[in-house]
C-alpha positions as CSV (number, residue, x, y, z in Angstrom):
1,X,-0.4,89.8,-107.3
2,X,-1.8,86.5,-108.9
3,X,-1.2,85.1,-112.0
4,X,-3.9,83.4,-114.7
5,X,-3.3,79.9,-115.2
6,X,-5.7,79.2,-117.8
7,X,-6.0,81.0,-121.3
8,X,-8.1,81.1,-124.5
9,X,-7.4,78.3,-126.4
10,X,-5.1,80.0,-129.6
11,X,-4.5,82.9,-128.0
12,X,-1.2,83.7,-127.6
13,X,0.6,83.8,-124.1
14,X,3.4,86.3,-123.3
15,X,6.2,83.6,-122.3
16,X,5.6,82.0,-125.9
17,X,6.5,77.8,-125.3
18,X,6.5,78.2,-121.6
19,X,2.4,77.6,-122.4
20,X,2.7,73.6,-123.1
21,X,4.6,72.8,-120.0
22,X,1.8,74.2,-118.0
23,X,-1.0,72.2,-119.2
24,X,1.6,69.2,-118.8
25,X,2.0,69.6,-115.3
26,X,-1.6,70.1,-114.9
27,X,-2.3,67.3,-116.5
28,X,0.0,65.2,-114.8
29,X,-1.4,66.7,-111.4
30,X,-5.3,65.7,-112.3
31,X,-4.1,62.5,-113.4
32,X,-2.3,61.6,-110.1
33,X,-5.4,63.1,-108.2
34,X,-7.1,60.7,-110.0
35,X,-5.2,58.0,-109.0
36,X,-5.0,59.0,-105.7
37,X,-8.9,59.3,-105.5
38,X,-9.3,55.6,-106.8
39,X,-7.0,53.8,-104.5
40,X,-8.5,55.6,-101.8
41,X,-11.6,54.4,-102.8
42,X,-10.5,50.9,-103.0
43,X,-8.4,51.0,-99.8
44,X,-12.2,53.0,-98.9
45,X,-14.2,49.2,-100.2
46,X,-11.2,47.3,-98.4
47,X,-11.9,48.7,-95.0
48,X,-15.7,48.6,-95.5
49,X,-15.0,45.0,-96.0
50,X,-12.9,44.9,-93.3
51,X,-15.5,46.5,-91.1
52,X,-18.0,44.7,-92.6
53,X,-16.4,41.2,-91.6
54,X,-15.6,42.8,-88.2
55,X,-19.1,43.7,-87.7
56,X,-20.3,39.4,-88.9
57,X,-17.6,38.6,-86.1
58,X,-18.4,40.9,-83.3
59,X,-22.4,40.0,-83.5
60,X,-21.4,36.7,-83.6
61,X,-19.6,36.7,-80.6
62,X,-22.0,38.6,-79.2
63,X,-24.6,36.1,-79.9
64,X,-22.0,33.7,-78.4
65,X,-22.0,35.6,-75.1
66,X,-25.8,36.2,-75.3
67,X,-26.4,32.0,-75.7
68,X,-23.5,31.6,-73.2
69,X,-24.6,33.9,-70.8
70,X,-28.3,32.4,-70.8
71,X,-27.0,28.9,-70.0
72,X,-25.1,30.3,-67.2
73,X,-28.0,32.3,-65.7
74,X,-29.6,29.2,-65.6
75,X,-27.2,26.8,-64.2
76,X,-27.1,30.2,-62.0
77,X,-30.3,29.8,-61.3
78,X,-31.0,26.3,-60.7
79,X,-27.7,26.2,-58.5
80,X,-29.9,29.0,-56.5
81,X,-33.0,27.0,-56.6
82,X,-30.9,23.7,-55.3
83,X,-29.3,25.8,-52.6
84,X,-32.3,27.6,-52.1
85,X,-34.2,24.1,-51.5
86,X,-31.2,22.8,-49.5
87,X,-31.3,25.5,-46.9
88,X,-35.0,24.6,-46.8
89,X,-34.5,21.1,-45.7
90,X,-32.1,21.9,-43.9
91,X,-34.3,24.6,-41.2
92,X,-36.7,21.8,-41.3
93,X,-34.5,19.3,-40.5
94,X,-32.8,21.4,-37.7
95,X,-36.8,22.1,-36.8
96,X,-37.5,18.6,-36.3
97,X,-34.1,17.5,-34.7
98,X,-34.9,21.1,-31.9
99,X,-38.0,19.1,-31.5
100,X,-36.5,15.9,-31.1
101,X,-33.7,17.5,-28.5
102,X,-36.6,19.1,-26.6
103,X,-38.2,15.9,-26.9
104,X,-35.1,13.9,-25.5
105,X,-34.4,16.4,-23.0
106,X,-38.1,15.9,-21.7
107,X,-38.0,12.7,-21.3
108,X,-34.4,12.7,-19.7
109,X,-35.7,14.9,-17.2
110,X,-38.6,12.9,-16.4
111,X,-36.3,9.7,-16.1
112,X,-33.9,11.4,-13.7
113,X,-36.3,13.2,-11.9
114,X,-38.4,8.8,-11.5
115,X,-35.1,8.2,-10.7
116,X,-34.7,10.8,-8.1
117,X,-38.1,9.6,-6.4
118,X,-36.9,5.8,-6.4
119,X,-33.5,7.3,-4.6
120,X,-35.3,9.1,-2.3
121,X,-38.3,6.2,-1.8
122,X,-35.2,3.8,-1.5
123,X,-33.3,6.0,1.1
124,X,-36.6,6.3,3.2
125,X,-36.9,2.0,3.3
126,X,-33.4,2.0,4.2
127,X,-33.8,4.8,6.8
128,X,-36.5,3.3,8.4
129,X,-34.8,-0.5,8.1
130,X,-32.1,0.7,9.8
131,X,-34.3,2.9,12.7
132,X,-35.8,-1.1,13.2
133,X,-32.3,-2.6,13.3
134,X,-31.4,0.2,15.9
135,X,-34.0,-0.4,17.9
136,X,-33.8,-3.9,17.4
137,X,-29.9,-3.8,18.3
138,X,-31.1,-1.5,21.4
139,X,-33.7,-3.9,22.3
140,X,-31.0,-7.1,22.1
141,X,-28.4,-4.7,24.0
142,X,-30.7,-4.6,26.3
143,X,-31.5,-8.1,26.7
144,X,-27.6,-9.3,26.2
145,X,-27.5,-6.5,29.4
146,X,-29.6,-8.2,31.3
147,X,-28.3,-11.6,30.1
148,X,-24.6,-10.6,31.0
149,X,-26.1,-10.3,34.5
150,X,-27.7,-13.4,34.8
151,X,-24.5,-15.3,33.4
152,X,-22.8,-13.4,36.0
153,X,-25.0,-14.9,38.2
154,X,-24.3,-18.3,36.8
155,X,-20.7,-18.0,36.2
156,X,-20.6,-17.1,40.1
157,X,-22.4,-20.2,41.0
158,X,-20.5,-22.4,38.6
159,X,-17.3,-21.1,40.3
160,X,-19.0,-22.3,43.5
161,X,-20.2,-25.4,41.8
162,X,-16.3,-25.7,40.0
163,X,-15.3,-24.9,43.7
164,X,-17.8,-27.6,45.4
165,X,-16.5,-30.5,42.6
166,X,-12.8,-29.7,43.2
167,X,-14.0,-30.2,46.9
168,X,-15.3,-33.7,46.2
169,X,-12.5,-34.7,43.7
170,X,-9.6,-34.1,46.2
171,X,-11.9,-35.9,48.9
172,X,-12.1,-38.7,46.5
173,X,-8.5,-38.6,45.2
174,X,-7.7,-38.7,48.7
175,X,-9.9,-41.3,50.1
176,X,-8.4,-43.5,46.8
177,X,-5.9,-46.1,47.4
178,X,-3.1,-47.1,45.4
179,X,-2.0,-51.0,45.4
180,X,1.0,-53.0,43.8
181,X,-0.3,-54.7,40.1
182,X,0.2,-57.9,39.4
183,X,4.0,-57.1,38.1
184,X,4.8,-56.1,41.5
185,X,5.1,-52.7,40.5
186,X,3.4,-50.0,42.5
187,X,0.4,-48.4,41.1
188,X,-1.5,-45.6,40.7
189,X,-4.9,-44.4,42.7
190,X,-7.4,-47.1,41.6
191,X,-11.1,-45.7,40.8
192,X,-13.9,-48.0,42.0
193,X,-16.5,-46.2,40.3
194,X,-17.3,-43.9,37.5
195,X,-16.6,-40.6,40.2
196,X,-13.3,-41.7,41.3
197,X,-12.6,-42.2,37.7
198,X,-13.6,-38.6,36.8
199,X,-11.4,-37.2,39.6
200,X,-8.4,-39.5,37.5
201,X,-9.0,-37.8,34.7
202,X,-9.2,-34.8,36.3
203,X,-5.8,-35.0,37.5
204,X,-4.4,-35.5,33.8
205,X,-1.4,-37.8,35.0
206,X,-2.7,-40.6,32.7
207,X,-4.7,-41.7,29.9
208,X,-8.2,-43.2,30.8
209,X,-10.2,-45.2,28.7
210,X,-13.8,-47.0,29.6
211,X,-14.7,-50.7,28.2
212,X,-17.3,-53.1,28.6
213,X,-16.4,-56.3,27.8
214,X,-19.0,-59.4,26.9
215,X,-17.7,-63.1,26.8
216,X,-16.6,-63.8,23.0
217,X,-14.5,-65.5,20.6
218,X,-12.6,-62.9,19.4
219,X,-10.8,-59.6,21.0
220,X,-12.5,-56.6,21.0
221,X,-10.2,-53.5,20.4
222,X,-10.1,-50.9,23.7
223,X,-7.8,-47.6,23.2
224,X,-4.5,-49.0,21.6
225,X,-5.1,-53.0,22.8
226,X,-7.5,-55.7,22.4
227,X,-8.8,-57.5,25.2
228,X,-11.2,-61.0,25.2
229,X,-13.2,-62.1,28.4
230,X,-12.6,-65.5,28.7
231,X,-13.9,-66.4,32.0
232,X,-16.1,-64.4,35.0
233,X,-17.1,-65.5,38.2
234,X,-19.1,-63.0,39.8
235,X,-19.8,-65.3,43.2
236,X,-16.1,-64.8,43.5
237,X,-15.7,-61.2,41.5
238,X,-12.8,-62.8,39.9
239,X,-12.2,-63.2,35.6
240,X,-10.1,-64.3,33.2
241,X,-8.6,-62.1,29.8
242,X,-6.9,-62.7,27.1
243,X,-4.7,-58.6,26.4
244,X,-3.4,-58.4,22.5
245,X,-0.2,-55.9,22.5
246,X,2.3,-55.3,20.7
247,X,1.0,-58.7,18.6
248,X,1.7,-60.8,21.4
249,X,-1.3,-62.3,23.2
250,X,-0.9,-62.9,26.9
251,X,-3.7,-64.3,29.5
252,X,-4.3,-62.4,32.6
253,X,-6.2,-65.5,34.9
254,X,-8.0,-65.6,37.6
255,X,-7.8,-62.2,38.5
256,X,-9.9,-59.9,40.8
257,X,-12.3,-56.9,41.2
258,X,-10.4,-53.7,41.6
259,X,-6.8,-55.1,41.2
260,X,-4.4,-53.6,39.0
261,X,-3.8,-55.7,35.7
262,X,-0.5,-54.6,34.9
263,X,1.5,-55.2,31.1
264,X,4.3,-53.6,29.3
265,X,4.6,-52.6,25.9
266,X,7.7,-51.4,23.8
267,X,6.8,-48.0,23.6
268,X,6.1,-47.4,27.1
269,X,8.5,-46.9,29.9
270,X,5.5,-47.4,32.5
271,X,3.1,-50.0,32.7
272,X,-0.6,-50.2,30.9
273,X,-3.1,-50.9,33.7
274,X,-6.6,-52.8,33.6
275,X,-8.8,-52.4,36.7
276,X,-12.1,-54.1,36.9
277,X,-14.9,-52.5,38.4
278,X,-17.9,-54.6,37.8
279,X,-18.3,-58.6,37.4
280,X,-21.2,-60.5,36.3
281,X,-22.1,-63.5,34.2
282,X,-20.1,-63.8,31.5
283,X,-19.4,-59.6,31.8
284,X,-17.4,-57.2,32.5
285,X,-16.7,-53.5,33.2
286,X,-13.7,-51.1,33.9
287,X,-11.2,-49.1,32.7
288,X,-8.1,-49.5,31.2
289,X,-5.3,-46.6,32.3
290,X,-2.0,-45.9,29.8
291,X,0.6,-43.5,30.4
292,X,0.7,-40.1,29.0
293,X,4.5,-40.3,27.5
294,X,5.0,-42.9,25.0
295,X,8.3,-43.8,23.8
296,X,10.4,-46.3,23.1
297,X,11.7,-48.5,26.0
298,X,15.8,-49.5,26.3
299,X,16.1,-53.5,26.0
């Protein structure tokens, strides 16, 4: 079944020459054995190199990581201790600003509720200020009531007393006389006294106007004329005047109590009247009357 490979040196072998080609081929075969077994061993020292380098590399990095991870953890941790001390101040600030709002809200509700009590202490003054005006204003309605009544009263008896004075007046007015002035034109009632001269005016037909006239050298204005006593005799209740119109001077002489003292100016279509009332030494008193319409008069 098998076969021997190796013999006694000498001894002969049964295939003769076929003896030498068998220790050849083993020879060859240890020899590449051998040369396999030394480049594995050097490919064997290569990769222990290899892993040897490897091995430098990889703790080095890892000793990278490990100083790189320690600086992280403790930027880690002082970013925690920051935020950690942040959040602190931060509930403490929220602390004191809750106190502060309850604080503020205190004293917001203390102001409103002074505020309240002014209102309300204000309302009451006006309140009772305006129960005083009301009873005042009742008190006045009252009296204005009982006022009413007596100008009633009095309004009734000035309507008699109006009444009583128209009485007089048209008695007057009808005991007056009228008389022709010195123009020769008819005139109006004449008033002898400062009555008759009410119940004139009364009438409103013509414009009435008082003087009292001393002896002087110059005119003295009277309404819309100017009039100067030159002369009085009261023994005889006659005068003398000097009557400024229209700048034209023109002497009324020798004329007497009570007579119309008639003149024309341009913007009249009647005559202006003077009536004398009162004469005494170097004095006089009366009225002068001018019509109502004034226009001017055709030549």
């Amino acid at each position: 079944m098998s076969e021997t490979l190796f013999t006694t040196p000498g001894a002969p072998s049964g295939g003769g020459g076929g003896g030498g080609v068998k220790t050849a081929i083993l020879f060859g075969a240890i020899l590449a054995l051998v040369g396999a077994t030394g480049y594995q061993y050097y490919q064997l020292n290569g990769l222990r190199s290899e892993l040897e380098d490897m091995r430098d590399q990889i703790a080095s990095q890892i000793s990278t990581i490990h100083e790189t991870s320690t600086v992280s953890t403790q930027t880690n941790k002082r970013s925690v201790d920051a935020l950690k001390t942040q959040v602190d101040e931060a509930r403490r600030q929220a602390s004191l600003l809750a106190g502060e709002a309850k604080v503020a809200a205190d004293k917001h509700a203390d102001d409103l509720a002074a505020k309240l009590e002014r209102e309300q202490a204000d309302q009451a003054q006006r309140v009772t200020a305006v129960a005083t005006e009301v009873s005042g204003v009742k008190t006045e309605a009252e009296a204005t009531k009982s006022r009413v009544g007596e100008v009633s009263g009095e309004v009734t008896t000035v309507k008699g007393d109006l009444a009583t004075t128209k009485a007089e007046q048209e008695k007057l007015v009808a005991d007056m006389k009228s008389a022709r002035g010195d123009m020769g034109i008819q005139s109006g009632l004449i008033a002898t006294n400062s009555k008759e001269l009410g119940a004139l005016r009364a009438l409103g037909e013509r414009n009435y106007v008082e003087f009292k006239l001393a002896k002087e050298k110059t005119p003295r204005k009277v309404g819309d004329i100017q009039l100067r006593l030159k002369a009085a005799d009261p023994k005889r209740n006659r005068y003398t005047i000097e009557v400024v119109a229209d700048d034209k001077l023109v002497e009324k002489k020798d004329k007497t109590i009570n007579e119309p003292v008639q003149f024309m100016l341009s913007r009249a279509t009647l005559p202006y009247e003077i009536v004398v009332n009162d004469v005494k030494k170097d004095f006089i008193a009366g009225y002068v009357a001018s019509p109502k319409v004034q226009q001017t008069r055709t030549p």
